[in-house]
C-alpha positions as CSV (number, residue, x, y, z in Angstrom):
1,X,8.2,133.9,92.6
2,X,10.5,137.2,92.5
3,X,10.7,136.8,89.0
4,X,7.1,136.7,88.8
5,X,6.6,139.7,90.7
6,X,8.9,141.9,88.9
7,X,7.4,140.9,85.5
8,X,4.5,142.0,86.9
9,X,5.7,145.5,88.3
10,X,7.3,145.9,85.1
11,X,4.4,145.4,82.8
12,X,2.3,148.0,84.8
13,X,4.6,150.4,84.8
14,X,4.6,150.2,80.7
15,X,1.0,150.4,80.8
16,X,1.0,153.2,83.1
17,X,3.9,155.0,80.9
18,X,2.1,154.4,77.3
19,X,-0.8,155.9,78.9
20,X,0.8,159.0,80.1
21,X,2.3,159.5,76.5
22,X,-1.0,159.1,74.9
23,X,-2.6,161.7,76.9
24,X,0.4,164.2,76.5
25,X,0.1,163.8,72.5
26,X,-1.3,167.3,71.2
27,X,-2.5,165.1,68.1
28,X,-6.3,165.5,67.9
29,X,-7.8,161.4,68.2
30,X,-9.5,161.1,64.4
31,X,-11.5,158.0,65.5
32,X,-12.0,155.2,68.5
33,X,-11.3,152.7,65.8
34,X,-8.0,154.2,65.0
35,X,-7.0,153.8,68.5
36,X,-8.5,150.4,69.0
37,X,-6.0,149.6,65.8
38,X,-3.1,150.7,67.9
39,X,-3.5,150.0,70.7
40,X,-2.7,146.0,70.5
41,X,0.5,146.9,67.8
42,X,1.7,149.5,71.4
43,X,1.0,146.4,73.5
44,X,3.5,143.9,71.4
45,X,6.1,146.9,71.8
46,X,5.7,147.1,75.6
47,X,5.7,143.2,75.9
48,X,9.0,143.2,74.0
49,X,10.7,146.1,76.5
50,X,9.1,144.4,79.2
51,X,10.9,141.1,78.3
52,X,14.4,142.9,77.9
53,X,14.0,144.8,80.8
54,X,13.1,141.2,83.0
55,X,16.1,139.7,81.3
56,X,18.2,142.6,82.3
57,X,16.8,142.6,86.2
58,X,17.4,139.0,86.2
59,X,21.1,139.0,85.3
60,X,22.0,142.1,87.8
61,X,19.8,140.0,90.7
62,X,21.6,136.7,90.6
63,X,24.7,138.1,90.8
64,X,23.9,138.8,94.5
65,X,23.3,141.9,96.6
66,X,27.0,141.4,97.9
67,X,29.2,142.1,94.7
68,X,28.8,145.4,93.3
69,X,28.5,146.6,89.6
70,X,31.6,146.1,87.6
71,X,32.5,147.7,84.5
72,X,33.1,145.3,81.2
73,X,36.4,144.4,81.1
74,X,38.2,143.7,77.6
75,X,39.5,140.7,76.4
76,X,43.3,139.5,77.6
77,X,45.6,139.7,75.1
78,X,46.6,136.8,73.2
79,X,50.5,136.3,72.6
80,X,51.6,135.6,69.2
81,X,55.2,134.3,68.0
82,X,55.3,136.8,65.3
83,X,58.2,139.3,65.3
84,X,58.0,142.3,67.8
85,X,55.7,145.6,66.3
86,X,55.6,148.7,67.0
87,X,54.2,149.4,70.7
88,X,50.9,149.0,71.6
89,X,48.6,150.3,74.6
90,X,50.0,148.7,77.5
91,X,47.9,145.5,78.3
92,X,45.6,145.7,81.8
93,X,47.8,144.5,84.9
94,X,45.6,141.1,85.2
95,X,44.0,140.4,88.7
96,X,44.7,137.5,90.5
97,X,42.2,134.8,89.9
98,X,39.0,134.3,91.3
99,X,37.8,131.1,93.2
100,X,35.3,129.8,91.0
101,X,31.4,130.8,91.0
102,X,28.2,129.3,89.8
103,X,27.5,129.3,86.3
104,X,24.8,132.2,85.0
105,X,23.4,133.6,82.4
106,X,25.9,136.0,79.9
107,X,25.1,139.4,80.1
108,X,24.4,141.2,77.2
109,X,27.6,141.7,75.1
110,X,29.3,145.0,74.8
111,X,30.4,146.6,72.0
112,X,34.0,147.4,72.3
113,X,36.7,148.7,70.0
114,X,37.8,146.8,67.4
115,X,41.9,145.4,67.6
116,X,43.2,142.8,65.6
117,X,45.5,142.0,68.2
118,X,43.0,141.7,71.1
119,X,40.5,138.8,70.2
120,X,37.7,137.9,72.6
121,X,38.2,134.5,73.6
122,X,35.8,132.3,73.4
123,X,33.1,130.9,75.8
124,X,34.1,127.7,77.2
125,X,31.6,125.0,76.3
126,X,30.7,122.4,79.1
127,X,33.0,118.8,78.2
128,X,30.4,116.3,78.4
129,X,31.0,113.4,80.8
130,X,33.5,111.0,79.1
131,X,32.4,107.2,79.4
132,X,34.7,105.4,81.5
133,X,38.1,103.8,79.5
134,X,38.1,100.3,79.1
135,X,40.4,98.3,80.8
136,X,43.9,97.7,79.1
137,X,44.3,95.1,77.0
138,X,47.2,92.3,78.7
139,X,50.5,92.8,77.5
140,X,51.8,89.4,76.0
141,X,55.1,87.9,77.7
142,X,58.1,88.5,76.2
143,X,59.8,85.2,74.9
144,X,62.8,84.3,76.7
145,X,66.1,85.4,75.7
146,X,68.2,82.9,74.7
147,X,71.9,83.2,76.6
148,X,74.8,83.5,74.0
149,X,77.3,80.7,74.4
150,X,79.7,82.3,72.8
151,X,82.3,83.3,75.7
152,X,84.3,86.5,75.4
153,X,88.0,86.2,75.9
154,X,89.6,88.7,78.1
155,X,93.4,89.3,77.8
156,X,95.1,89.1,81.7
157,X,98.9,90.1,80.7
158,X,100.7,90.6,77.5
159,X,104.6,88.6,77.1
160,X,107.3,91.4,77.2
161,X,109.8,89.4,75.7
162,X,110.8,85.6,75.4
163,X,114.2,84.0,75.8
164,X,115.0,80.7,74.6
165,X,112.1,78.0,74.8
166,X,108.8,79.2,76.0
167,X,105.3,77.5,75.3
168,X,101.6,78.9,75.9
169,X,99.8,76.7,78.0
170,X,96.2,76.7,76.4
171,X,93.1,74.2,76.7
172,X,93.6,73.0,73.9
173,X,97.3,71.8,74.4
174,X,100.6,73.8,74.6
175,X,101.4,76.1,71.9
176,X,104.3,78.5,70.3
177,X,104.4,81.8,72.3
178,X,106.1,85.2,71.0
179,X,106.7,88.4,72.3
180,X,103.7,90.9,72.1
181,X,101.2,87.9,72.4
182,X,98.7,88.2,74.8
183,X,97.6,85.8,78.0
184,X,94.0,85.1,77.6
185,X,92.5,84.5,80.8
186,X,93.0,81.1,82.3
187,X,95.8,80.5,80.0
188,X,99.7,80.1,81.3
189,X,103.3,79.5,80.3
190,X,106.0,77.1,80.5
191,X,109.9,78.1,80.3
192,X,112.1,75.6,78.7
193,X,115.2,74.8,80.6
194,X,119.0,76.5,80.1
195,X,119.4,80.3,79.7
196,X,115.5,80.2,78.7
197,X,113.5,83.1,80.9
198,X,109.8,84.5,79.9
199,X,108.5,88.4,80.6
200,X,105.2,89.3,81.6
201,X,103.2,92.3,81.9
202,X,100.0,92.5,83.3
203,X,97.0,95.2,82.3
204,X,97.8,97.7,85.5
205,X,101.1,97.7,85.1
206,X,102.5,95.1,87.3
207,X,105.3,92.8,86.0
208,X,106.5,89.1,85.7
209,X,109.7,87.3,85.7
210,X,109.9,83.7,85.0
211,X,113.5,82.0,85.3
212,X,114.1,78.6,83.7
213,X,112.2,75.7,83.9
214,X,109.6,77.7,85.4
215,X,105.7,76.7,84.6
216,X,102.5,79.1,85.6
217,X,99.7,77.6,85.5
218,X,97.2,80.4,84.7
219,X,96.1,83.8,85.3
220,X,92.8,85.0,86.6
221,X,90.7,88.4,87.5
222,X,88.0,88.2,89.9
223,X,88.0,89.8,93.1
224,X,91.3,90.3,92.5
225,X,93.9,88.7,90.4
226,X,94.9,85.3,90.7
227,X,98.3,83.3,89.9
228,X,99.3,79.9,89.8
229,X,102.5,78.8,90.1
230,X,103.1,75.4,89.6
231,X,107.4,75.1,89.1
232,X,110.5,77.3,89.3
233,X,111.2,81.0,90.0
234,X,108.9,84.0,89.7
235,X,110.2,87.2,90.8
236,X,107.6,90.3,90.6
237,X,107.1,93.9,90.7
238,X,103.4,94.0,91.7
239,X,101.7,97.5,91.6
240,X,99.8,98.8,94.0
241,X,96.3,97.0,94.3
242,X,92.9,98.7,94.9
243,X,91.3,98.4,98.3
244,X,90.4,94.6,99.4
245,X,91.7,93.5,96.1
246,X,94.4,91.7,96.4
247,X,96.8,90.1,94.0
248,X,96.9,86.2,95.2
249,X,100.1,83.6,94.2
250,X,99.0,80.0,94.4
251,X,101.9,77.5,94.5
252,X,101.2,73.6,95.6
253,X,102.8,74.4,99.3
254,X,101.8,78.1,99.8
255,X,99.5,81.4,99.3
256,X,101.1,84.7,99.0
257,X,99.5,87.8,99.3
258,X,100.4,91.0,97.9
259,X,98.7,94.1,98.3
260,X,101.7,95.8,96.0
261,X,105.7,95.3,96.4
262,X,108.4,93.6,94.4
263,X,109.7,89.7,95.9
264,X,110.3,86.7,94.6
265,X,109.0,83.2,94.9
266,X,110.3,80.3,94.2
267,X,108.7,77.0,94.1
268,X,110.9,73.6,94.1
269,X,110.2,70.3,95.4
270,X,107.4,70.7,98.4
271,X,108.7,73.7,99.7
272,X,108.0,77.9,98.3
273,X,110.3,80.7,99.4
274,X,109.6,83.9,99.6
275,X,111.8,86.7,99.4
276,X,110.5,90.5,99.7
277,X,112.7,93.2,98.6
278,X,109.9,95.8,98.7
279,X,106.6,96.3,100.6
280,X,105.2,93.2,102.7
281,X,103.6,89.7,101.5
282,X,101.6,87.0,104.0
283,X,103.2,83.6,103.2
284,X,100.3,80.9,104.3
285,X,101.1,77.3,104.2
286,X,98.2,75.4,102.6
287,X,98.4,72.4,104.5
288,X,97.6,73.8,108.2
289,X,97.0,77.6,107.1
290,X,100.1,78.8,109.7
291,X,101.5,81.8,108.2
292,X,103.9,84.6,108.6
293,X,104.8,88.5,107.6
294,X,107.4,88.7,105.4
295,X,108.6,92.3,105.1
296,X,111.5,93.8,103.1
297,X,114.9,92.1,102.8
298,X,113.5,89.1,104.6
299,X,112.3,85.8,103.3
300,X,110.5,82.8,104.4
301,X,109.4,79.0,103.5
302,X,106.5,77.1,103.1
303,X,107.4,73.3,103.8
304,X,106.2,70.1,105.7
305,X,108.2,71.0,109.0
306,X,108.4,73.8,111.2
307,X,106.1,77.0,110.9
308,X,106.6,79.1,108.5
309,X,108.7,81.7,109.8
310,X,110.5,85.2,108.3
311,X,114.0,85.4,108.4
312,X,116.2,88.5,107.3
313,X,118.3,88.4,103.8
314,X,121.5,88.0,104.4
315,X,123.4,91.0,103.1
316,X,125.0,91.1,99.7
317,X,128.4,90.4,99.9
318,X,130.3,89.9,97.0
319,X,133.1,88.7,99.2
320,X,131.0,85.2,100.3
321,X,132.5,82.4,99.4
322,X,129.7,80.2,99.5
323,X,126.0,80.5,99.9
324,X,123.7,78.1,100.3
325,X,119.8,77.7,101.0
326,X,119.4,74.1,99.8
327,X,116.2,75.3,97.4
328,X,118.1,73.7,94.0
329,X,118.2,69.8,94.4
330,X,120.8,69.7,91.1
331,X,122.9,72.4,92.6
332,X,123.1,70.5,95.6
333,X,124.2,67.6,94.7
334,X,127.0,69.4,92.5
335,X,128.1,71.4,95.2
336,X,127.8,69.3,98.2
337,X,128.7,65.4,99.0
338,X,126.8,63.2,101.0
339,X,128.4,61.4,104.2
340,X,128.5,57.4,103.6
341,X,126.7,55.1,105.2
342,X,125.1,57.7,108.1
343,X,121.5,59.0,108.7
344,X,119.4,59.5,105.6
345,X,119.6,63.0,104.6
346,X,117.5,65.3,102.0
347,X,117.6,68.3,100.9
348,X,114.3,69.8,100.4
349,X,114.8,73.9,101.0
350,X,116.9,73.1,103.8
351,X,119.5,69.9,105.0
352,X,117.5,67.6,107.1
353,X,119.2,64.6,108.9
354,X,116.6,62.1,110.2
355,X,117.7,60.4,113.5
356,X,115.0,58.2,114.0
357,X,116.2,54.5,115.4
358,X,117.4,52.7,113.0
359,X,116.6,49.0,113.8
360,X,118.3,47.2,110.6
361,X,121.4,49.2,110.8
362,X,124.4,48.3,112.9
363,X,126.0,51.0,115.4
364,X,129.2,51.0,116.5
365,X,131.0,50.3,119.7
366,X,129.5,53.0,122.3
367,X,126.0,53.1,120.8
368,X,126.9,55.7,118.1
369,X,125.4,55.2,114.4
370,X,127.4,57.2,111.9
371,X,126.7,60.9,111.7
372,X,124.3,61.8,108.5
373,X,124.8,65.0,106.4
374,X,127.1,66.8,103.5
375,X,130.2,68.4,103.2
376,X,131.1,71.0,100.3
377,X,133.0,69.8,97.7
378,X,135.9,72.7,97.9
379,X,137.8,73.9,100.7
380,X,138.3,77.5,101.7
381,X,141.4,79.1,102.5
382,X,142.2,79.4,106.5
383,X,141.0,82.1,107.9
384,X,137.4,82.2,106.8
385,X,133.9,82.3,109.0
386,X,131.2,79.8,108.7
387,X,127.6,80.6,109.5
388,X,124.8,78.8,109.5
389,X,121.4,77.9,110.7
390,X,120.8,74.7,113.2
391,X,117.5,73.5,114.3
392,X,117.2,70.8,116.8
393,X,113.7,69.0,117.2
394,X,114.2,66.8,120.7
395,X,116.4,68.0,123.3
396,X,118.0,64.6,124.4
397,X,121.7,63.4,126.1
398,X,122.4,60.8,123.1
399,X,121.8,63.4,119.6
400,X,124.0,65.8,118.6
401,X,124.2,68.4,116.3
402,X,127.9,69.1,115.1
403,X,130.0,71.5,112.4
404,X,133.1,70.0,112.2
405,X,136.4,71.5,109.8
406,X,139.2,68.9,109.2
407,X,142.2,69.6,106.2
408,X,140.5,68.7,103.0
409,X,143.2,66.2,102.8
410,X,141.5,64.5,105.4
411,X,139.0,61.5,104.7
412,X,135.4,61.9,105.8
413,X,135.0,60.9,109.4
414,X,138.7,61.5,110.1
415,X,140.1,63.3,113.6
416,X,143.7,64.7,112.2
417,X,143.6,68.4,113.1
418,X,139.8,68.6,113.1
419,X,138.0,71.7,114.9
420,X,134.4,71.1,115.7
421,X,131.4,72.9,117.5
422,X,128.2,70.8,118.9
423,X,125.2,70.1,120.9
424,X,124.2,67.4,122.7
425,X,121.4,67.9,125.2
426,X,121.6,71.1,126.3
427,X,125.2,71.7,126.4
428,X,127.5,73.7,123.8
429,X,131.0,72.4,123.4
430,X,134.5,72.8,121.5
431,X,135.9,70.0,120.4
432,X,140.0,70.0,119.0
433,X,140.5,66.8,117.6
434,X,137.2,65.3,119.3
435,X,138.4,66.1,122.4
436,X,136.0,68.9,124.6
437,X,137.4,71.9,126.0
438,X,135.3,74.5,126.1
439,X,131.3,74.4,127.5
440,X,128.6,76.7,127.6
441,X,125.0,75.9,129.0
442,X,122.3,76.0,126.1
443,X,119.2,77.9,127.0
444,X,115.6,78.2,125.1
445,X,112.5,75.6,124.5
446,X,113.2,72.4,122.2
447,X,112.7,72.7,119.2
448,X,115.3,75.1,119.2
449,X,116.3,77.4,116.3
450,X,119.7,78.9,116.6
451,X,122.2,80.6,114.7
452,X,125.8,79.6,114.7
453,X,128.5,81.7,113.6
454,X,132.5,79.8,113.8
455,X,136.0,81.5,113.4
456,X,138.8,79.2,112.2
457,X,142.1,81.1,112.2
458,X,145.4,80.1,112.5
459,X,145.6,80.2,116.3
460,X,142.1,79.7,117.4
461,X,138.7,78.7,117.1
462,X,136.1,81.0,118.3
463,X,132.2,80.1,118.4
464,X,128.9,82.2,118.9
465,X,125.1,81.6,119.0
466,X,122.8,83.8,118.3
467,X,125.3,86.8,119.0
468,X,126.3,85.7,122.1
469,X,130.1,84.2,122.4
470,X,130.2,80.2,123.2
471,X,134.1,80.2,123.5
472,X,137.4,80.9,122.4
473,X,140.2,77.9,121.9
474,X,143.2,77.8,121.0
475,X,143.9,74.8,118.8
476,X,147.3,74.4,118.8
477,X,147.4,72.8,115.0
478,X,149.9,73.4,111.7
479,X,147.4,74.9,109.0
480,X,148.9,73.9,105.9
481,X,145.8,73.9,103.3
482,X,142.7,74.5,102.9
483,X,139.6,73.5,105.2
484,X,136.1,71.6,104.2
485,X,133.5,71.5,107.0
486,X,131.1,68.9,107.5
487,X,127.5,69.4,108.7
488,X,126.3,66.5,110.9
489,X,123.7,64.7,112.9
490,X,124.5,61.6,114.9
491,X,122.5,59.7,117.8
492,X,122.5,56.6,120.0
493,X,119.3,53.9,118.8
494,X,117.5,54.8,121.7
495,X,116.7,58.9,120.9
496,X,112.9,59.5,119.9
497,X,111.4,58.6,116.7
498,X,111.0,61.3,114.4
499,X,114.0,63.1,116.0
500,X,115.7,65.6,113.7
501,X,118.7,67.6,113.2
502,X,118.0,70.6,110.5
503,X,120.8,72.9,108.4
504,X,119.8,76.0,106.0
505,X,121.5,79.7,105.4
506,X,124.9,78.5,105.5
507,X,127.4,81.0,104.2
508,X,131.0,81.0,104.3
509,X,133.5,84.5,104.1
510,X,136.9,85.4,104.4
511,X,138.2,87.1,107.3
512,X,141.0,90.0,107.2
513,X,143.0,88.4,109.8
């Protein structure tokens, strides 16, 4: 309706102003039919202006009364990636943008100076309304991958060196090993027998010795590595481990493990020993999981018996005469001699004298059955100290537990110029020629565990237990030659089944007296 009025306000103002300018004309009017001619070609004019002049009015009134005139503003400049030219007019400072309006009509375009580096852009046509995307077609499954089966071998140690006989223990049967060769995982090695010895070297560093007639089983990573020891001696210098990582020996008794230290195992029989020269290693015995802390320059053993327990290293001595820990059956039996005809004995890591009753057997006047146990095959030169470990398993009036030195002359069993030191019950004696003369009470729980120490000298014996002194007594025998001892366990038929009397650690030194 406003546009309608103002068209009409316009065209009477045209009429009114061609009018005017007719009448002001100082040309004289030559005819009516003259005029009549232009007056409709005037009209068309006036209709034309008229038109501009509503287009015009109709741009400035939809902009709204609220927004004032603005001038024309040029075109933004449009950057190029052509090289840098000489300096141009500096660009207008853009104004922040405008929320957006309405749509309306272009006004009239403006004629502007002409740049070749300022190009108009140009006016944004409406998108129409895309048509909606059809859905995506489905994706087929991917066929299933088919696992590999071939397994990739992963070396676990390399052999340093190789002495005598060694042999790779494989799946596929034992074959040659030589130095530089690697240990695949789950593979192990056997050492031949004699001087024959085997070097490993695991991949952080870590490093194994196997003596003679030695057999690992295999060698696994995991959480952790893992060893089996089957037979024979392994001595290590494990390095440090990573956190909850442990490196784990396996033997048929025993676990052992080592978070980083140097020891050495030794499996013989059914009994592993452990002994720790560096760091600390938990020795757990397999068949009721008891287990001990083994720390430097101590040891312990994993066998059907007692607990396991750790027990210091004796020091080295290169004075000792003899040592012994019972853990090599052949060496035994070629340094030691059995006692005829008394308790059975074995020697399985340690000198074990069962006293069970013994109904088939005959004992002798006063009850007694002949005393089971060894005695060295040399003799050791008077004065010299024995020491040794003694375990008793029943505390009872008829078992005794005796050490016993006679001449070497002197048969087995024999009296002449004997020494001895025993327990019976829970009494401590010195004996001289089997006859008591010095006594000491014997404290502690049964099974005990005690260490004995005896002095034989010229003029006396003396005897300790665990540090503390038993007894001194003269002996009042000619020493002429050299001593053996004798380790024994004897008892009356009617002691407890199972009852035992148990040796290990013995070692034997010179005195300077």
């Amino acid at each position: 309706m406003r546009f309608n009025a103002n068209i009409a306000t316009v065209l009477s103002e045209s009429a009114g102003e061609q009018e005017a300018t007719l009448e002001v004309q100082q040309r004289p009017v030559r005819s009516r039919s003259l005029v009549r001619e232009a007056a409709p070609s005037t009209l068309v004019w006036a209709l034309a202006a008229a038109g501009v002049a509503a287009a015009v009015l109709l741009a400035v009134l939809s902009t709204g009364p609220e927004e004032p005139p603005r001038k024309p503003k040029s075109a933004p400049l449009v950057k190029k990636t052509e090289p840098r030219e000489a300096p141009q007019a500096p660009a207008p400072v853009p104004k922040p943008p405008e929320p957006p309006r309405e749509p309306r009509p272009a006004p009239a375009p403006v004629a502007a100076p002409e740049n070749p580096r300022r190009d108009p852009p140009a006016p944004q046509q409406p998108q129409p309304a895309s048509a909606p995307e059809a859905p995506p077609a489905p994706v087929p499954a991917p066929a299933p991958v088919v696992p590999q089966t071939t397994k990739a071998e992963v070396a676990v140690a390399v052999v340093d060196s190789v002495k005598g006989e060694a042999k790779l223990r494989t799946s596929k049967g034992p074959e040659a090993v030589k130095e530089g060769q690697s240990l695949l995982e789950g593979q192990g090695i056997e050492v031949g027998a004699g001087e024959s010895s085997a070097s490993l070297r695991l991949a952080d560093g870590s490093r194994l010795e196997l003596a003679a007639e030695s057999r690992l089983d295999r060698i696994t990573n995991g959480d952790g590595k893992r060893i089996a020891l089957d037979l024979g001696v392994l001595t290590a210098d494990i390095r440090k481990q990573a956190p909850g990582q442990p490196l784990i020996i396996l033997t048929p008794q025993a676990e052992a493990r080592v978070l980083g230290t140097r020891f050495t195992l030794t499996v013989k029989g059914d009994s592993t020993r452990l002994e720790v020269l560096e760091g600390r290693v938990r020795l757990t015995r397999l068949s009721d999981g008891s287990s001990t802390d083994v720390g430097a320059g101590s040891f312990a053993v994993a066998a059907p018996g007692p607990r396991p327990a750790s027990k210091r290293l004796p020091a080295n001595n290169p004075r000792l005469l003899l040592a012994e820990d019972f853990e090599n059956p052949s060496g035994v039996d070629a340094r030691w001699q059995a006692l005829a005809d008394g308790f059975p004995t074995t020697t399985r890591g340690r000198l074990e004298v069962d006293l069970s009753p013994r109904a088939a057997d005959a004992y002798t006047s006063g009850g007694w059955h002949l005393p089971g146990g060894l005695r060295p095959r040399q003799g050791f030169a008077v004065p010299f100290r024995l020491s040794v470990d003694v375990e008793v398993t029943a505390k009872h009036d008829n078992l005794n537990a005796v050490v016993a030195l006679a001449p070497a002359s002197v048969k087995v069993g024999g009296v002449r110029n004997e020494v001895a030191a025993r327990l019976r019950g829970a009494e401590y004696a010195i004996l001289i020629e089997n006859t008591k003369a010095k006594t000491s009470a014997a404290g502690g729980a049964f099974p005990l565990r005690t260490r004995w120490v005896i002095e034989l000298d010229r003029q006396e014996l003396r005897f300790w237990v665990d540090g503390k002194e038993i007894g001194r007594q003269a002996h009042g025998l000619t020493i002429t030659e050299d001593y053996k001892f004798e380790l024994q366990g004897a008892a009356k038929a009617d002691v407890p089944a199972g009852a035992r009397v148990i040796f290990d650690n013995v070692k034997v030194e010179p005195l300077d007296r």
